[in-house]
N, C-alpha and C positions, 0 to 999 in steps of 0.2 A: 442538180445533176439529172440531166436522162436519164429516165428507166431503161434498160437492157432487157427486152424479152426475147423468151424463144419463137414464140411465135406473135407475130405483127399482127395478126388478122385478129385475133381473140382474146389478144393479152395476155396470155396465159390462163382465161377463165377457161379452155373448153369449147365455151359458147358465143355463139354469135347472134347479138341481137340486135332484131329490127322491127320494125312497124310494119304492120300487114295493111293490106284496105282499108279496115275497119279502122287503123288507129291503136291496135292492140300493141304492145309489145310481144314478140314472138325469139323463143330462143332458140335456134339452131345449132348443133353439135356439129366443131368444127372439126378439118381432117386431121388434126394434129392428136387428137385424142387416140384414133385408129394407132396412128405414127407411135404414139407412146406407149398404148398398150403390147402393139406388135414389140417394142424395144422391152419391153418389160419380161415379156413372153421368152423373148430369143436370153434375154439376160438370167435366167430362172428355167432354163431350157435342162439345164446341168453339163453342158458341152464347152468342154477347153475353145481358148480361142484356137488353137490348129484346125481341131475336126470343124468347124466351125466356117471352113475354107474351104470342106467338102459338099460341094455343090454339086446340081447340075451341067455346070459351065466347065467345072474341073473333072468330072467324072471320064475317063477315058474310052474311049469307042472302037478300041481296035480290031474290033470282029464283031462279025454281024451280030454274034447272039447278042455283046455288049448293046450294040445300039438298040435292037427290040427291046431288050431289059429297062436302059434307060426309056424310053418312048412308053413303056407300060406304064412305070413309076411317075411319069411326066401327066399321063392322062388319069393315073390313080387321085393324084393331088386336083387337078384341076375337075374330077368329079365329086371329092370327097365330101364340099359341103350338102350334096344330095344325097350319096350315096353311104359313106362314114364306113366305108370299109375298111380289112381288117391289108396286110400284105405281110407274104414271107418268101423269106431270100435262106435258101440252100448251097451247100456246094464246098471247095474245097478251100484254104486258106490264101489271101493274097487275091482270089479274084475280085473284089470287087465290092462285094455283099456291106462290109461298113458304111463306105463311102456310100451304096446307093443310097439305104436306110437313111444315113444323114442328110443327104442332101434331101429327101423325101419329106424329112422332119423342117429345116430350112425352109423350103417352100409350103409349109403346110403352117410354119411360125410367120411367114410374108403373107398369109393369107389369113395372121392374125386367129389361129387356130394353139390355143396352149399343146404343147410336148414335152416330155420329159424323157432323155437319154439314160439308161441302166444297164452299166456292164454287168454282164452276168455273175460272174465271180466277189465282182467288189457289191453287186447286192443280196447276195449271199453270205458274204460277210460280216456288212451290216444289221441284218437280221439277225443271224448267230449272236454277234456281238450284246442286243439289247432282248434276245428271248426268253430273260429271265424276268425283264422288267415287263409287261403287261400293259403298262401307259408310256415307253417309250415305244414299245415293240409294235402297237398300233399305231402308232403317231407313224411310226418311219413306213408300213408296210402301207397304209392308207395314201401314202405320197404317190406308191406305185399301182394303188387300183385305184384310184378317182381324178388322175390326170386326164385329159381328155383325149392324148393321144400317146401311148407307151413304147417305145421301143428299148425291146429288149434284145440287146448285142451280144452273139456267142454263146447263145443259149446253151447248156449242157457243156460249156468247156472246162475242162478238167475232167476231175474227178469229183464222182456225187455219191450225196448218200440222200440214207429216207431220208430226214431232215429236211432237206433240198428240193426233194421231191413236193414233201410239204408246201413249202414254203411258193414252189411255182405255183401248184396246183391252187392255192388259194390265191391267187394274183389271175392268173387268167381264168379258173371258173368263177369270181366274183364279177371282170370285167365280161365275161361271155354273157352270165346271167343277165347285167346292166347296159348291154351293147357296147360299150365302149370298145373302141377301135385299140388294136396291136400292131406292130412293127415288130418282127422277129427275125434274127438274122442267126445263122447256126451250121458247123460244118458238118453236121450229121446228117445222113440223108431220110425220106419220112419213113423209109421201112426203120432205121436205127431211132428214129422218134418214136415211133411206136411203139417199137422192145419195147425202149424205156419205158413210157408212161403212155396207153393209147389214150387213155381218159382228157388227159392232156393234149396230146396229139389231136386228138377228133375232134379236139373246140375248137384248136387253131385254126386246123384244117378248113372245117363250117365257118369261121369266123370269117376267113383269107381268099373265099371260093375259087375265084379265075386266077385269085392276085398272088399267086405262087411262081417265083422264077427259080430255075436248079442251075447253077455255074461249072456245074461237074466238067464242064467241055471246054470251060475257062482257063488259060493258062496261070500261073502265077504272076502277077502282076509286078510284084515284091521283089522277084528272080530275075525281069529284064532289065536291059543295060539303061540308065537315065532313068529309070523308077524309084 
């Protein structure tokens, strides 16, 4: 019986090898390796298949401000293996700010770059959950400062305590100190960031320089008719 592979070129080893001038065998790293890790990446991302379908393609452009937002987010990704910027999205609920975020992460997983998606609330939860245990409690809070690329959705929604407070504040000053890149999405605006925590606020801030978009002038998206 024929072998089945997935991929014809390499057998499935990876690599492809050949003879150089010399007579050498020579192994080359085939595309399919890229193709798998990027599927590795997107499966390990932590995003339902729905959000997963927020894309660039999907994202809706129905006013200007949309389209610049998207077109900033579009050239954030396509600079990020030089630049590894930080981006955050403001504003009121229904415009838009998930969907950008995700699609951001999307193309940043197509680019073969690791992200990990974190709603605010349900990782707040989780932490709470195991912050008695010391070797879970690091195990889970390390998922969210050594991803290579974090978005955190909703940031501040609900209601928060110290606790919470904590718990960001170690998440984004371990990744500020490390550089590692954030995605922040939050319906507060940066003066209500501040109240809260400025300490926090002014890493983001530093972290995200140009790559701040506000939807404050966004309709509800949520609200119109076929949305």
């Amino acid at each position: 019986m024929a072998i089945e592979y997935q991929c014809k070129k390499c057998r499935d080893l990876g690599y492809i090898f050949q003879e150089d001038e010399k007579g050498y065998t020579v192994a080359t790293p085939c595309e399919c390796i890229e193709k798998r890790q990027i599927k590795e990446k997107l499966e390990g991302c932590g995003l339902t298949d729905s959000f997963k379908k927020k894309t660039f393609s999907t994202f809706k452009t129905d006013t200007e401000h949309q389209k610049q937002a998207k077109l900033r987010a579009m050239s954030y990704c396509k600079k990020f293996k030089e630049e590894k910027g930080s981006f955050l999205l403001t504003g009121n609920p229904g415009t838009g700010k998930t969907h950008l975020g995700i699609a951001i992460m999307m193309q940043l997983v197509n680019q073969n770059v690791g992200c990990r998606y974190a709603e605010y609330i349900s990782l707040i939860m989780r932490l709470k959950q195991c912050c008695m245990d010391p070797i879970n409690y690091n195990k889970e809070i390390n998922e969210y400062k050594n991803c290579t690329v974090l978005f955190l959705d909703d940031l501040l929604k609900g209601q928060t305590s110290e606790a919470d407070r904590k718990y960001i504040y170690e998440i984004i000053n371990y990744r500020y100190m490390t550089e590692k890149s954030i995605i922040v999405s939050t319906e507060k605006s940066l003066n209500e960031l501040m109240d809260y925590d400025a300490a926090i606020t002014s890493r983001i801030i530093e972290m995200c320089g140009k790559n701040i978009i506000d939807f404050k002038n966004v309709p509800n998206m949520r609200l119109q008719k076929g949305v």
